[in-house]
GUKEMAR-346328 format. One record per residue (C-alpha): residue number from 0; residue in one letter; x, y, z. Coordinates in nm, 3 decimals, always signed. Each point is the difference from the previous one (the first is absolute). Layout:
sero,semi,x,y,z
NUM,A,X,Y,Z .
...
//
This chain:
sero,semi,x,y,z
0,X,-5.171,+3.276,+0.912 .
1,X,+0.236,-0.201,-0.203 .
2,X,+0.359,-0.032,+0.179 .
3,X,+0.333,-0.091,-0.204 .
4,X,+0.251,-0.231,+0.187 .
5,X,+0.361,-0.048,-0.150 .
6,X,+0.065,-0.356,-0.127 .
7,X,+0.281,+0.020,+0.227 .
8,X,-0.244,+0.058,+0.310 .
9,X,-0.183,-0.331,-0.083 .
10,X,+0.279,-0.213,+0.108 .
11,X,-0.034,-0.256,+0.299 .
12,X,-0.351,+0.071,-0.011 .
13,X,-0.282,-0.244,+0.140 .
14,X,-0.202,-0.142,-0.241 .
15,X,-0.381,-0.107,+0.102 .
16,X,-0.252,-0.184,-0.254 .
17,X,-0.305,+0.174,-0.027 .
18,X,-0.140,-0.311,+0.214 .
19,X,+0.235,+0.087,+0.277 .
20,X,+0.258,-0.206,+0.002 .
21,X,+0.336,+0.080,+0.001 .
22,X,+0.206,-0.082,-0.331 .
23,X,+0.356,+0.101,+0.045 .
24,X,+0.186,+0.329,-0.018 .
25,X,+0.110,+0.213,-0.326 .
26,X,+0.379,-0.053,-0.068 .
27,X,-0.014,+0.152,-0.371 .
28,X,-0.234,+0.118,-0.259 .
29,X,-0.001,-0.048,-0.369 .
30,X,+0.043,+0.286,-0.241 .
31,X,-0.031,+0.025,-0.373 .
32,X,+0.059,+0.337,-0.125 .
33,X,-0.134,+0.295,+0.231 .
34,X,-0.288,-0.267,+0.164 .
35,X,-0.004,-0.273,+0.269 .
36,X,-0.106,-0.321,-0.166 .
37,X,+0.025,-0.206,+0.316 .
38,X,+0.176,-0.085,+0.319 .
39,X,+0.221,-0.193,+0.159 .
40,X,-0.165,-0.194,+0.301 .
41,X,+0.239,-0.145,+0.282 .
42,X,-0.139,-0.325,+0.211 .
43,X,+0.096,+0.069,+0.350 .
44,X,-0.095,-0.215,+0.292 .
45,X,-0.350,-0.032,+0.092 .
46,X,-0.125,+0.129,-0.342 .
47,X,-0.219,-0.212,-0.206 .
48,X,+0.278,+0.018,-0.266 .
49,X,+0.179,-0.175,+0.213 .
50,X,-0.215,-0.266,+0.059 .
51,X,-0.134,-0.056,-0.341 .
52,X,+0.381,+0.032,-0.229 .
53,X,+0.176,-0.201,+0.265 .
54,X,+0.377,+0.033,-0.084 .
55,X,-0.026,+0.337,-0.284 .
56,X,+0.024,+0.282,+0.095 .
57,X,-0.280,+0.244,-0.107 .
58,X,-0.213,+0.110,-0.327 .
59,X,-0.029,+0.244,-0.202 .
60,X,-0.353,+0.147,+0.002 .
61,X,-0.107,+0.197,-0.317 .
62,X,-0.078,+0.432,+0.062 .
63,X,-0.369,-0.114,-0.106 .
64,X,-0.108,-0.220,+0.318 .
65,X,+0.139,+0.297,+0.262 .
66,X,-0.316,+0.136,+0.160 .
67,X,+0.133,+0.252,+0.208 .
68,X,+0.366,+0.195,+0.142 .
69,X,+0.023,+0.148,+0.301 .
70,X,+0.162,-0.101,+0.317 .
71,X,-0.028,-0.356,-0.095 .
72,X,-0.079,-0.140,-0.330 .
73,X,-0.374,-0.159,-0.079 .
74,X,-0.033,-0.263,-0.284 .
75,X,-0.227,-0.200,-0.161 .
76,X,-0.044,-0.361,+0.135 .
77,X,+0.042,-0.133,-0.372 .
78,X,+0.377,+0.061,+0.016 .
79,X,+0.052,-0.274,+0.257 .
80,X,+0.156,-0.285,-0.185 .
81,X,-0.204,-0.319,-0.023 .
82,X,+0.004,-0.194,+0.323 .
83,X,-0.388,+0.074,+0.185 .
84,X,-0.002,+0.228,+0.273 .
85,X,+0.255,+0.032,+0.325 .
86,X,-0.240,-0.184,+0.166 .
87,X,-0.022,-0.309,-0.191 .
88,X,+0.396,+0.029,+0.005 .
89,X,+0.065,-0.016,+0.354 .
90,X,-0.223,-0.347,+0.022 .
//
């Protein structure tokens, strides 16, 4: 069954690539018209935003690469800016 979340309920959310790792949390989404075209992503400590952007402080990741809403957010690895993996940036 398909559940609707308010926008507003998306706020401070985790957000999870569909690889696992954990990307930042949602400080705003995008919206043109009546329809989310993307969302704000905050780099908090720990996340691989963080480690990969250095000094700025999130993204914004387009509606199209969200797999999946719920308690936490799921989405797709290809979002991640350039910069390898959280492994290779921790060596």
């Amino acid at each position: 069954m398909l559940k609707m979340k308010k926008v507003s309920e998306t706020y401070e959310l985790k957000v999870f690539t569909d690889a696992g790792d954990y990307f930042g949390d949602i400080e705003d989404s995008v919206v043109h018209g009546n329809k989310v075209s993307g969302w704000k992503i905050k780099a908090t400590k720990a996340s691989y935003l963080s480690k990969v952007l250095g000094s700025a402080k999130g993204v914004i990741v387009p509606h199209q690469l969200v797999r999946a809403v719920g308690d936490i957010f799921i989405i797709s690895k290809s979002a991640a800016p350039a910069g390898g993996s959280p492994e290779e940036s921790e060596q």
